[in-house]
C-alpha positions in Angstrom: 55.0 7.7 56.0 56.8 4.7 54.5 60.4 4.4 55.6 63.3 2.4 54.4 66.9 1.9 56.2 69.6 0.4 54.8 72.5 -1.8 56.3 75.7 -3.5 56.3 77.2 -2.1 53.8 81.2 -2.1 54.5 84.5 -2.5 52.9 85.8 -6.1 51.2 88.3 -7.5 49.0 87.8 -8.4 45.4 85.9 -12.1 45.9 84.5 -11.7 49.3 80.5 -11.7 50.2 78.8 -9.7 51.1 74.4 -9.3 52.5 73.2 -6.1 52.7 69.2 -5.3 54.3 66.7 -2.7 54.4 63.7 -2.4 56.6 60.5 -1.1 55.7 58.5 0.9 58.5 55.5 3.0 58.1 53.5 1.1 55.1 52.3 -2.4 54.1 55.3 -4.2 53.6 53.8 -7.4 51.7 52.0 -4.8 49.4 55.5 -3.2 48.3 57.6 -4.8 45.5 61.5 -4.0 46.3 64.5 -3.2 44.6 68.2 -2.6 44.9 69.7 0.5 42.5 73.3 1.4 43.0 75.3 4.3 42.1 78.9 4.8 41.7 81.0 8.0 41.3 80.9 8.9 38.2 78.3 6.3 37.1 74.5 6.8 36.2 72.4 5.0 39.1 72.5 0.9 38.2 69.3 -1.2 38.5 70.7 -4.3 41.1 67.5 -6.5 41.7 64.1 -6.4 42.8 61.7 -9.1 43.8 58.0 -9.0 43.9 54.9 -8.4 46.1 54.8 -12.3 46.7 58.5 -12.8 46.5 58.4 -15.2 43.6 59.5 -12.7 40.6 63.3 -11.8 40.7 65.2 -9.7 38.5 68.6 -9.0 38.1 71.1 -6.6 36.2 72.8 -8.0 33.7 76.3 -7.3 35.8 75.0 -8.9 38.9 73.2 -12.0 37.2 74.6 -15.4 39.1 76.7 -13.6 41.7 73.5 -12.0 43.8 70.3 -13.0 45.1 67.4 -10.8 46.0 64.8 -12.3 48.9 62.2 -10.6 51.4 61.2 -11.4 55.0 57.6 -10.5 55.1 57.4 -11.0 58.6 60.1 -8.8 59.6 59.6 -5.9 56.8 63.0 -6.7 55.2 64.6 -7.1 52.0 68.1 -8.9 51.4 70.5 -8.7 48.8 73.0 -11.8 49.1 76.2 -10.6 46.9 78.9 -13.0 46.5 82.4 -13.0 44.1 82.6 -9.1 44.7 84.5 -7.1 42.6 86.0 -3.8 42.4 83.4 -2.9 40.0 80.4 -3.6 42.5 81.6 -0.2 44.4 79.0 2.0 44.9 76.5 2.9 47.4 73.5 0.6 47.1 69.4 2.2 47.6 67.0 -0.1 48.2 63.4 0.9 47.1 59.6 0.0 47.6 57.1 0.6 45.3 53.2 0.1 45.5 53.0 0.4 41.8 55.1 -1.5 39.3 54.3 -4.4 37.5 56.7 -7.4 37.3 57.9 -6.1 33.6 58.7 -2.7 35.4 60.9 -3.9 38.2 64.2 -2.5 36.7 62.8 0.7 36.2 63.4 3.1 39.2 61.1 5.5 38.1 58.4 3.3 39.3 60.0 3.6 43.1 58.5 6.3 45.3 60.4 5.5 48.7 64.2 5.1 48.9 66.3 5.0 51.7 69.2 6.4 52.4 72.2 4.2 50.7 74.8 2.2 52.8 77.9 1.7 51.3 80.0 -0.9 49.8 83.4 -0.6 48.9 85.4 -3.9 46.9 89.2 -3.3 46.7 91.7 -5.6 44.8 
């Protein structure tokens, strides 16, 4: 059973940075591309980034382009998101997501994500 945990996740002020992970247990990690989704109160759930199988292809929401950076860790079974200039707006708690079938014109679509973990948290006040 694949399994994904999510951390570091906390509260900042408007223009901090901030790196959040997830781990991947129980599958083939290099076999998985990843994403980030978000979802604030209030808000339908945001497509973040994802990166593929090979960690080459990244792709960003528009509200994130320039200010975050998606990588992977084969070796350790982890995905990074790197988020930097934070703003209120960014609020939300983040998901990170593996999927075994997507291709690289599908990785905004979170339909195409069977395992999600369990959200962490991240809160930017002014």
């Amino acid at each position: 059973q694949v399994h994904l945990v999510e951390s570091g996740g906390a509260p900042v002020q408007t223009g901090a940075s901030l790196r959040v992970s997830c781990v991947v247990s129980g599958g083939t990690f290099g076999s998985f591309a990843m994403a980030w989704f978000r979802l604030a109160p209030g808000k339908e759930r945001e497509f973040v980034a994802a990166i593929d199988r090979t960690g080459i292809i990244t792709s960003y929401g528009d509200s994130v382009k320039g200010r975050f950076t998606i990588s992977r860790d084969n070796a350790k079974n982890t995905v990074n998101l790197r988020m930097n200039a934070l703003k209120p707006d960014d609020t939300a708690v983040y998901y990170c997501a593996a999927s075994d079938n997507v291709y690289n014109t599908q990785l905004g679509r979170s339909d195409k994500y069977a395992y999600w973990g369990q959200g962490t948290q991240v809160t930017v006040s002014s």
